[in-house]
Structures are given as structure tokens and as C-alpha cells.
C-alpha positions as CSV (number, residue, x, y, z in Angstrom):
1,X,86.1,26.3,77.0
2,X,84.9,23.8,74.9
3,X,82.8,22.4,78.2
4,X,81.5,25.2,78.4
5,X,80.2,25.8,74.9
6,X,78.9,22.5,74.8
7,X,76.4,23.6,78.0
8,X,75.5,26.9,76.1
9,X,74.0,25.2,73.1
10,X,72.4,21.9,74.9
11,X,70.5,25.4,77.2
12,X,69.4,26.6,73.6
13,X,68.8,23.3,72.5
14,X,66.6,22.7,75.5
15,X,64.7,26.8,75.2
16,X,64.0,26.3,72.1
17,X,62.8,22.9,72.1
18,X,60.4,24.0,75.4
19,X,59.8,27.0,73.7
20,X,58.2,25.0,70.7
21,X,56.2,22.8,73.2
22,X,54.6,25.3,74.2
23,X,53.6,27.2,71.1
24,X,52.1,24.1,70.4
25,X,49.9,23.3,73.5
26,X,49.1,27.0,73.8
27,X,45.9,28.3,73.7
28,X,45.8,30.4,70.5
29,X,44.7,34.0,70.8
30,X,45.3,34.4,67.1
31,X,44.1,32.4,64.3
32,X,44.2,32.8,60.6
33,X,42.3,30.6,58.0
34,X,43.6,30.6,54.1
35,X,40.9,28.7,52.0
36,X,37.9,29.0,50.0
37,X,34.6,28.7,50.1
38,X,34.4,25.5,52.2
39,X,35.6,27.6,54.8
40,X,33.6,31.3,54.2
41,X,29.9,29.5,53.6
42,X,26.8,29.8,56.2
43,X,29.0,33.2,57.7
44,X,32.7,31.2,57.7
45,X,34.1,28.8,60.1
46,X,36.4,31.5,61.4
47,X,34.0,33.9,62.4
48,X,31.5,31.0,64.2
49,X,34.6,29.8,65.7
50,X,35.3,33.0,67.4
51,X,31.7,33.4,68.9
52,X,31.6,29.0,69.8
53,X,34.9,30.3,71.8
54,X,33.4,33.4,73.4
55,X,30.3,30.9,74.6
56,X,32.2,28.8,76.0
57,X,34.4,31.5,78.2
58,X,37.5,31.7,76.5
59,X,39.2,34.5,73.4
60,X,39.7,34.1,70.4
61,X,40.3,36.5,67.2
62,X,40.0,34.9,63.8
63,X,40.7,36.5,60.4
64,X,40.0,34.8,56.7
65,X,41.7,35.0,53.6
66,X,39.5,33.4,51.5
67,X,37.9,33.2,47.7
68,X,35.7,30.7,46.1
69,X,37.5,27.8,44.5
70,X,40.9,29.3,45.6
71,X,43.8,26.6,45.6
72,X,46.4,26.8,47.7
73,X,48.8,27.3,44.4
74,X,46.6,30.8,43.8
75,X,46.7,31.3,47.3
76,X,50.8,31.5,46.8
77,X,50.9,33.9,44.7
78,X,48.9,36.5,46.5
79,X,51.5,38.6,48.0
80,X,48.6,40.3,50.3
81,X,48.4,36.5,51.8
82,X,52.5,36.6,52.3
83,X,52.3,40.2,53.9
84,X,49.7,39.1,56.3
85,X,51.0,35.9,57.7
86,X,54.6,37.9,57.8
87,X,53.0,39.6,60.2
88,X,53.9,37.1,62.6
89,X,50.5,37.8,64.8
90,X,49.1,34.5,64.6
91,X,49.8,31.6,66.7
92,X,47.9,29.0,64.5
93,X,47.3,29.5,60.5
94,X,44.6,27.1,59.2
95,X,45.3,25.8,55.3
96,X,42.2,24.7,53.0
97,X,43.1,23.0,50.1
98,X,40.7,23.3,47.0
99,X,38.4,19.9,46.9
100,X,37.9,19.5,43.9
101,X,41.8,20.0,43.0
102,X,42.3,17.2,45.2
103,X,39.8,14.9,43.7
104,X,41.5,15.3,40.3
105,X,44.6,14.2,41.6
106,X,46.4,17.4,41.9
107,X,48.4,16.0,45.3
108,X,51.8,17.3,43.6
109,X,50.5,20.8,43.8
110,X,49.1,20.5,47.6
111,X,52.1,19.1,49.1
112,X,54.8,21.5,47.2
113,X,52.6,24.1,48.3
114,X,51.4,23.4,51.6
115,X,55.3,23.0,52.4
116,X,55.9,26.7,51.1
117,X,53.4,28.1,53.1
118,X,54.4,26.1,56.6
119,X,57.7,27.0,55.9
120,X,56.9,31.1,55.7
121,X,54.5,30.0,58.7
122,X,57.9,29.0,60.7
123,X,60.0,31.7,60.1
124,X,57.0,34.2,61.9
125,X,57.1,31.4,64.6
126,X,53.4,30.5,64.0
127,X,52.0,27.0,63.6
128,X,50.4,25.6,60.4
129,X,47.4,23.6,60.6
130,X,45.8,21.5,57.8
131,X,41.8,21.7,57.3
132,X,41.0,18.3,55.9
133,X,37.7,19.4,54.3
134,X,34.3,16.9,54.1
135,X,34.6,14.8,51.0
136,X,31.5,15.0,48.1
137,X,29.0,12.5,49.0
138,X,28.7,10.0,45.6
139,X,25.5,10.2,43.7
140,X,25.7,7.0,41.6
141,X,22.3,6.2,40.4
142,X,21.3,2.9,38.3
143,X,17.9,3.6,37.8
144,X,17.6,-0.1,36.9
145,X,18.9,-1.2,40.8
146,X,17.5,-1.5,44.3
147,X,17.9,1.5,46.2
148,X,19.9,-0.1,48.8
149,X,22.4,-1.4,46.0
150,X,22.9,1.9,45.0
151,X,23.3,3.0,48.5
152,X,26.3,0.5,48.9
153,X,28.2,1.3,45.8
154,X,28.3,4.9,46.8
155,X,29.7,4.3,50.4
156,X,32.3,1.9,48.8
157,X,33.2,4.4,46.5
158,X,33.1,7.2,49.4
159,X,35.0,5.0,51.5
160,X,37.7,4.8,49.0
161,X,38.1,8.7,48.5
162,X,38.0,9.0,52.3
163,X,41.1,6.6,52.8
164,X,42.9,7.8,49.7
165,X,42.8,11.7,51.0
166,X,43.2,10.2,54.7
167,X,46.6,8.6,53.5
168,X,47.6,12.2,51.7
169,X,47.3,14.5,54.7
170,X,49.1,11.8,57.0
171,X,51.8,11.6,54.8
172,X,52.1,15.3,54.3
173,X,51.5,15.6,58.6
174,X,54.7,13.6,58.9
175,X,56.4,14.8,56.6
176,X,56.3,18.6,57.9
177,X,55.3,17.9,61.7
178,X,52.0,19.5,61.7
179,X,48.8,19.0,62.6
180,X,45.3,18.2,60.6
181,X,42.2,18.3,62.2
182,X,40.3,15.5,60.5
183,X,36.5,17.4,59.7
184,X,35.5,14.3,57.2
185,X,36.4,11.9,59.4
186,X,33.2,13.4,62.2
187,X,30.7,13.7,58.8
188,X,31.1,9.8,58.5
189,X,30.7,9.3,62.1
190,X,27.3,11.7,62.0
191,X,26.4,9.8,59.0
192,X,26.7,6.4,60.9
193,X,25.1,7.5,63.7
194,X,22.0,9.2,62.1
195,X,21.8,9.6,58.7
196,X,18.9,11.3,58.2
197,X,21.3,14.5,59.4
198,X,22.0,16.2,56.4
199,X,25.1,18.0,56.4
200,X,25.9,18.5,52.7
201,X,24.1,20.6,49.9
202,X,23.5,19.2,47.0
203,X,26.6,21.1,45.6
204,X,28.9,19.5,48.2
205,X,28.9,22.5,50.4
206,X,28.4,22.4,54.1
207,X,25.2,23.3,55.2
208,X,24.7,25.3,58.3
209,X,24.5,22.0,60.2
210,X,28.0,20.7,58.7
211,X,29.5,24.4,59.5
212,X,28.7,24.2,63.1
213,X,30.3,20.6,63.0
214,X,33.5,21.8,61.2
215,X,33.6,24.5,64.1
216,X,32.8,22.2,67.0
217,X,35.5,20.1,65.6
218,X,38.4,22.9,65.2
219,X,37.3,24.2,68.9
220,X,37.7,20.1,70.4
221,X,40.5,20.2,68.7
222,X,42.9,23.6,69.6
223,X,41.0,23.7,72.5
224,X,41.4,20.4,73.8
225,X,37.9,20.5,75.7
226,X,34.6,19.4,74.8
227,X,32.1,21.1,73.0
228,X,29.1,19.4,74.4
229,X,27.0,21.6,77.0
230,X,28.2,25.0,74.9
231,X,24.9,27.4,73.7
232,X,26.5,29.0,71.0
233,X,24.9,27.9,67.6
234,X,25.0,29.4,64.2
235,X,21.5,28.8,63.0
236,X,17.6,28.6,64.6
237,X,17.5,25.4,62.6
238,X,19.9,23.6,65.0
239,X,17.2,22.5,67.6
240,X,19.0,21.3,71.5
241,X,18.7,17.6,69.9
242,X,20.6,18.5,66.5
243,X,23.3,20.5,68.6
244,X,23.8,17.6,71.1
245,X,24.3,15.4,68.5
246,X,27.2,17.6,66.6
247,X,29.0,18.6,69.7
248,X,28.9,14.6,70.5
249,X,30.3,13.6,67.0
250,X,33.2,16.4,67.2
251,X,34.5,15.6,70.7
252,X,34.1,11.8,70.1
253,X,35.5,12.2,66.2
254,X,38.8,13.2,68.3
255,X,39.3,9.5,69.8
């Protein structure tokens, strides 16, 4: 008997375990974004994502819950955003933490609430996700310095934000076993490469040209394909040059 029960929980072991790999190499059919406006400007990731999808032959329905400066805390205490990921419909639910919140320091508040909302995520069986927004580009300005000195104390001090909120959502990614698909990581990369690409505004929104990126990214990334060759894009302003290079940076950004 006890042989036997032994062999009936390693089998459930083992379902579940397979089960779980392959939620999370699925391709999702469902996705849900939670965020602000980092994720509803230009028309909103989700809704770009879904048509970038549709381009490139595959299906995809997206749904936001979103509000302008929203913090995941806020987020919390919606109960319309607990009823609708207790809906257990969505295979993948996309977080977006409040910038700003996070350049103030406010890490306490991210990780106690990103690890509420993951664990309501795993009790509907869906998979949280972690949007790790652009950062603010640095305007320091010394009217009395070279431009090229100023241009180097702004990347040191952007580099230091970038590896400071880098180290954040790896330690929260371990800590919880979830993903983060890494969207200022391929904004450095475009700035390397050509940095005449603009893909801030001067508020530290994406423009329509960092939007598509953020979507080439998320598609590279659930999708596991590349985005280059695709025709979908969200703006006349992307020329076949511009679009090249974005769907480049996002599939090489994954490396």
C-alpha cells in the first residue's frame, strides 16, 4: 500500500510539473496587461501587440487594465482588477509598475505587491509577467560644459538607474519564478546603435517609435520568433529602414 501511494503522488508530482512546463512554453491565446500609461500611450501595447500577432500569422486577444500613473499598490485595491484576473481566462498577465514610484525608491511597495498579484495569478493557473518599462533619459545640463561632457554624465547617471532597477526585477524574478521581459534593456541597445532614433518624449513617454519596440519585444519574447520581416506597424512615420532597425534591436535585445 504504501508502494503504491508513493507511485500515485510521484504521477501527480510529475502531471503537474509537465502540466506547468507547458503553461509556460505555450503559446498564449489570452493576455492581460495591468499598468498605466506607459502601457496605454500611441493606442497601448496590448492592442498593437494583438495586430503585430495577427501580421505575423498567429492569435492573440489582449485586454488592458490601465490608468495614468496607476501603481501597482492602486492597482490592488481595485476589486474590478481582482474579479477579472479571477476569471482565470488568461494564460499570461503582464504587470507595469509606476516609474516614477520606482525611481523614488518605492521597491518595498513593488515587490509586496507584485507577490500579491502573482500569487492571485497562480491560484487561476495563469502566468505573471513583469514589464520592465524604459527608464527616463537624464537631462543634466551645465550650461558652463562641453556638450559631450554633459553627454557623459547623463549616460553614467542612466547607466546607474538602469543596473539599479536591472538588479530589482532579477531579484524579484527569482524570488517568485517569473519572467520579465527586459524593454529598457533594447532602448540602450537602439540608442548604441543609432542614436539619432528618438524613442522618448520629452516627458519620458514612449513615442510611437518606442511603442512598436516595446511590442516587437513582448512578441520576440512570448512568441519566441523573430520579429524582423513582419509588416505590421503602428505609425506612417515608421519608414521599412526605422522598422528594420526596431524589429533587429528586439530580437537581438533577447540574446
Amino acid at each position: 500500500m504504501s508502494r503504491r501511494f508513493t507511485m500515485i503522488i510521484m504521477a501527480i508530482l510529475l502531471f503537474n510539473q509537465s502540466l506547468a512546463n507547458r503553461l509556460h512554453n505555450a503559446t498564449p491565446k489570452m493576455i492581460l496587461f495591468i499598468g498605466n500609461s506607459m502601457t496605454f500611450f500611441n493606442g497601448g501595447v496590448d492592442y498593437h501587440l494583438e495586430k503585430f500577432v495577427s501580421s505575423a500569422g498567429f492569435n492573440v486577444k489582449c485586454k488592458s487594465i490601465v490608468k495614468g500613473g496607476a501603481t501597482l499598490e492602486q492597482h490592488w485595491k481595485n476589486t474590478l482588477v481582482h474579479d477579472e484576473i479571477k476569471k482565470g481566462i488568461y494564460d499570461i498577465i503582464i504587470f507595469q509598475e509606476n516609474g516614477t514610484v520606482l525611481m523614488r525608491g518605492a521597491d518595498e511597495n513593488f515587490r509586496i505587491y507584485i507577490t500579491k498579484f502573482d500569487s492571485l495569478a497562480k491560484s487561476v493557473s495563469s502566468r505573471s509577467l513583469l514589464f520592465m518599462q524604459s527608464l527616463p533619459k537624464s537631462r543634466i545640463k551645465k550650461w558652463f560644459l562641453p556638450r559631450f561632457i554633459e553627454d557623459s554624465i547623463n549616460r553614467f547617471f542612466e547607466d546607474l538607474i538602469y543596473q539599479d532597477r536591472e538588479e530589482l526585477f532579477n531579484d524579484i524574478s527569482n524570488a517568485l519564478n517569473i519572467d520579465y521581459v527586459n524593454i529598457a534593456k533594447s532602448y540602450n541597445n537602439s540608442y548604441r546603435i543609432n542614436p539619432k532614433v528618438t524613442l522618448l518624449l520629452i516627458d519620458n513617454h514612449p513615442n510611437e517609435f518606442g511603442t512598436y519596440l516595446d511590442v516587437c519585444m513582448f512578441y520576440s519574447f512570448l512568441w519566441k520568433k523573430s520579429p524582423i520581416g513582419v509588416d505590421y506597424i503602428i505609425s506612417d512615420k515608421i519608414t521599412e529602414k526605422l522598422k528594420l532597425h526596431l524589429q533587429e534591436i528586439a530580437w537581438n535585445s533577447m540574446v
